[in-house]
N, C-alpha and C positions, 0 to 999 in steps of 0.2 A: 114934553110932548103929550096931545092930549088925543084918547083913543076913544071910537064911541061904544056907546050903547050898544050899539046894533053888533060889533065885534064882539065885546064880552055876552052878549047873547048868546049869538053862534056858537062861542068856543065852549061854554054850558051845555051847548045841549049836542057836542063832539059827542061820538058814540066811543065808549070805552076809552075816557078821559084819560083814567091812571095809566093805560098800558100805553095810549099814547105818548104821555109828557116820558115813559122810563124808554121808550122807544128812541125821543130825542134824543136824550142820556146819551143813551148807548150810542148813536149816531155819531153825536160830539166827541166821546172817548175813541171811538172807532176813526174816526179824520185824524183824531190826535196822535193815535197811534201810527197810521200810513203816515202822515209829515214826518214823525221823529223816523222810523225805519225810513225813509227815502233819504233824508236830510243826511242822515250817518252814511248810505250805501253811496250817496252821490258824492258824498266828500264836504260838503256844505259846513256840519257841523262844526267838522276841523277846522276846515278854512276862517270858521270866524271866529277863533280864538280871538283873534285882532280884528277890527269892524273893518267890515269893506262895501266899497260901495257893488251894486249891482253890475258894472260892467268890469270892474275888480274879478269877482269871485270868476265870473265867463272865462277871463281871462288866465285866470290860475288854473282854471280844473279844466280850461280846454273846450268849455259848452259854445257852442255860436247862436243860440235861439234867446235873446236877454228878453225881447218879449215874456216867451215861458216860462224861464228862471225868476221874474220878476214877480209873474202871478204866484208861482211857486212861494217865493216869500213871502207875499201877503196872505196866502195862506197863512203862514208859520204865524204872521202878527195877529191874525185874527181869533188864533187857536194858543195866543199870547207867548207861545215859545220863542217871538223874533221881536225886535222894535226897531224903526230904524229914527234917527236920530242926524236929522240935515240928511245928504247924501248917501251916508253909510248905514248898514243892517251891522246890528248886534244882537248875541242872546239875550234872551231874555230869562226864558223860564228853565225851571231847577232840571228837570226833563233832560230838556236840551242842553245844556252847558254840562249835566255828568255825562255825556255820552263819549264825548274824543277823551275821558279818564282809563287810562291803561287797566285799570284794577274793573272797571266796570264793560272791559270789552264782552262778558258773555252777554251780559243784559243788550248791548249793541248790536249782535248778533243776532239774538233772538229776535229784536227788532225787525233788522233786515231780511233775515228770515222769511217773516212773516209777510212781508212784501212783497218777497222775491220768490221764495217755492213755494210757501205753504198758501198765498192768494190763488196760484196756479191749481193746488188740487182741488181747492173748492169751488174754481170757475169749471174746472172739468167733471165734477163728480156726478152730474149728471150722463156724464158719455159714458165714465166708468160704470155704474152701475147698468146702464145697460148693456157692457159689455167689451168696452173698449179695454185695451191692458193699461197697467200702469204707465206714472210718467219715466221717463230717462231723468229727474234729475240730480242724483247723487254727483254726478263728475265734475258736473258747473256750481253743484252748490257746498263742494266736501269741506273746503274750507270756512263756511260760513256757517253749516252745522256742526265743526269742529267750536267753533268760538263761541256758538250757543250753548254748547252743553255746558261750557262753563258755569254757567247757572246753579248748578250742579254741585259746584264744589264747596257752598257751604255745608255743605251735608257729606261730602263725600270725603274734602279732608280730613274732618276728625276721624272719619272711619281708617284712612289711611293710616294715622298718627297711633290710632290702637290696636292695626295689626302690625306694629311694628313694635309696638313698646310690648305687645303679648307674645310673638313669635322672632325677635330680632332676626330677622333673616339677613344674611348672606348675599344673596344674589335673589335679584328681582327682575322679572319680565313683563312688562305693560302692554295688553296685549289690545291695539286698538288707541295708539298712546295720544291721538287730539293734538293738545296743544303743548303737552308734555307738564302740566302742572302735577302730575303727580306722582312724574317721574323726580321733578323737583322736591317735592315732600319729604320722599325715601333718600331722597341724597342730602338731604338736611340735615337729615333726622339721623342717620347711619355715617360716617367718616368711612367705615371702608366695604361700603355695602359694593356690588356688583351690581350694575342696574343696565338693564336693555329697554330699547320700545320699539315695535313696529305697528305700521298702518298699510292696508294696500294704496292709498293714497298717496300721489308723490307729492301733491301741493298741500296735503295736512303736515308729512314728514318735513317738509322745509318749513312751517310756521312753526314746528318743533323743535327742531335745530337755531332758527333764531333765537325761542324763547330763549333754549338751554345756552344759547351762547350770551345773550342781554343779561341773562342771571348768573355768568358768570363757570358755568359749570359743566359746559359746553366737553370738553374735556375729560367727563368724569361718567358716559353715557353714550353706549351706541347707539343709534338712532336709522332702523332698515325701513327700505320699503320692501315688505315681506306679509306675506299669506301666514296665518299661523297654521295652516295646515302643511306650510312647505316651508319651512323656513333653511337662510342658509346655513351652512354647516358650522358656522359659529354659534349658531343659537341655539343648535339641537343641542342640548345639554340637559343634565337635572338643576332644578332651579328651586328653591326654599320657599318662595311665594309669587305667585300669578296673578295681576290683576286683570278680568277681565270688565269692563267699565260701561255702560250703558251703549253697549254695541252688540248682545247675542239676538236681536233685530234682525241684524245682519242675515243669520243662518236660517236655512229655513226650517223650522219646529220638527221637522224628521231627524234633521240631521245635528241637533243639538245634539241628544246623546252623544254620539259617537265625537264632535268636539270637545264636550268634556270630558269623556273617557279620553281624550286625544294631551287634555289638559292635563289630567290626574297620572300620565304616565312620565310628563315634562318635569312635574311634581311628584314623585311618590312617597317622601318622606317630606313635604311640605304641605300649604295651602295653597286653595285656589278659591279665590275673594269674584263671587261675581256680583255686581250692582244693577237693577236693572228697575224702571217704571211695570210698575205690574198691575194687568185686567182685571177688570173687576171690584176694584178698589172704591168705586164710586167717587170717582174723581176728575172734575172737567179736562186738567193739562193731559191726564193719560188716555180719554176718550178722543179727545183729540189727536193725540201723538200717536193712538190707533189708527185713527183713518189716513194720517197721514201715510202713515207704514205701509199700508195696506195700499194704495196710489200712486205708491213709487216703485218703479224697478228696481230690483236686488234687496228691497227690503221686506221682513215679513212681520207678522202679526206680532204683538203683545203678549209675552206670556205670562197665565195666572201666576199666583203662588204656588200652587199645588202642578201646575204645571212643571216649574222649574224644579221644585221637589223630587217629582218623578223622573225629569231627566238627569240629576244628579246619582235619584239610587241605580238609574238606569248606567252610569257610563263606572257605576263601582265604588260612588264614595258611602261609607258608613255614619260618619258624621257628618252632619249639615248643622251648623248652626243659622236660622234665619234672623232678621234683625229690620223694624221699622227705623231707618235712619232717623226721621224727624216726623213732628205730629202733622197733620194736613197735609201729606204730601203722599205721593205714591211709591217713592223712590224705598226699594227693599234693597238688603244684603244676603251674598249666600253664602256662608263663611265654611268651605267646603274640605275635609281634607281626609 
């Protein structure tokens, strides 16, 4: 194909060429990203393990609009994650084919995510800031940011793995326990440890309870839907080590203290291990996961380093050990006791 003159002209003498052409970039990654979170959230991914044709898939997942599903897919081919091949769409790209991989459900997650709540605060963050409150979405979306935090756990396992080989605790409480991966960890790694987890979520606690029952271990782990500020009378007990996991969010920055003092009395002759993204860090994922926080109902801001620090000596512990899990990342330890 042959272009003119007159085009490569024009496109020379485009104002601010280079921020242009990285603008497409970015464009292109950004489409590519919305198809793979839709593709996973809609079910599409799964479904084509095996090619199907287009009135195929309508008919598995239940859609009636094959017009819009169709266009949908040519998206995916245009953005090379699809090809269809005679009648039927199959994957294509690397993307897309790990994403229905059980070991890569956080990254899935985070995907849909991204689609699903975190597109919402950014469409809204103009009303917010002028004044509107946050969103309601934690309840519709608890199991979805359960499955992203997975993300997480390269970094968070190993930390598991070494308070357990430093402190072998006994009896362990997961306080916030997700997807129960590390409730899994401790029951690996320990034969007769005691292990609990709670979430105030009832549809996080049941992605928990399958985990633990697909892994086998189902058996060997309470699993409540409990406030850890109220828990029931089985779990009020002293416990050897506490993980509390990328959820003191949750509290609001007043009332930290007094939950770790809450923690530290659960534990008095043990630890209490908290993990959390922290401010300040100069770091796009936690600037981000700021505003998020800050947009949603029942969640609250990011705490620095020194913030958490101080709520620690605040609720009574003496030793704080703090810990960068990994390099480029913002994820700290507060290895508390």
């Amino acid at each position: 194909m042959r272009y003119s003159l007159t085009l490569l002209r024009t496109a020379l003498r485009l104002p601010r060429k280079g921020a242009q052409i990285r603008l497409l970039r970015d464009l292109n990654a950004w489409l590519r990203v919305e198809f793979l979170g839709a593709a996973s959230h809609l079910g599409i991914a799964k479904a084509l393990a095996t090619p199907l044709t287009t009135e195929e898939i309508t008919q598995q997942l239940g859609y009636r609009d094959t017009d819009l599903l169709n266009s949908f897919l040519e998206l995916g081919a245009s953005l090379r994650q699809l090809r269809r091949r005679g009648a039927r769409w199959e994957l294509r790209g690397s993307r897309l084919r790990a994403l229905p991989d059980a070991d890569l459900d956080g990254m899935a997650g985070m995907l849909e995510e991204v689609v699903t709540y975190e597109a919402d605060v950014y469409r809204r963050l103009g009303d917010r800031l002028r004044g509107e409150p946050p969103g309601d979405y934690l309840a519709e979306s608890a199991a979805t940011i359960a499955r992203a935090s997975r993300l997480a756990e390269v970094v968070l396992l190993p930390l598991v793995d070494d308070l357990v080989r430093r402190f072998h605790p006994a009896s362990v409480l997961d306080v916030g326990c997700g997807t129960g991966i590390y409730l899994r960890a401790i029951l690996e790694a320990s034969a007769g440890v005691t292990a609990a987890g709670v979430d105030v979520e009832p549809e996080v606690i049941e992605v928990a309870r399958g985990n633990l029952d697909r892994w086998g271990i189902g058996d060997r782990a309470t699993i409540s839907v409990a406030d850890i500020r109220e828990l029931p009378p089985e779990l009020e007990r002293s416990w050897n080590l506490i993980l509390l996991f990328q959820n003191i969010y949750y509290f609001p920055p007043g009332d930290r203290p007094d939950l770790l003092s809450r923690l530290r009395n659960l534990a008095p002759d043990g630890t209490v291990a908290v993990a959390t993204a922290v401010a300040g860090a100069n770091d796009a994922l936690a600037a981000h996961l700021d505003v998020v926080l800050r947009s949603t109902k029942g969640s609250f801001p990011l705490p620095t380093s020194g913030e958490m620090r101080a709520a620690l000596a605040a609720a009574g512990f003496n030793d704080v050990e703090e810990r960068r899990l990994a390099p480029r990342q913002p994820l700290r330890a507060f290895i508390a006791r």
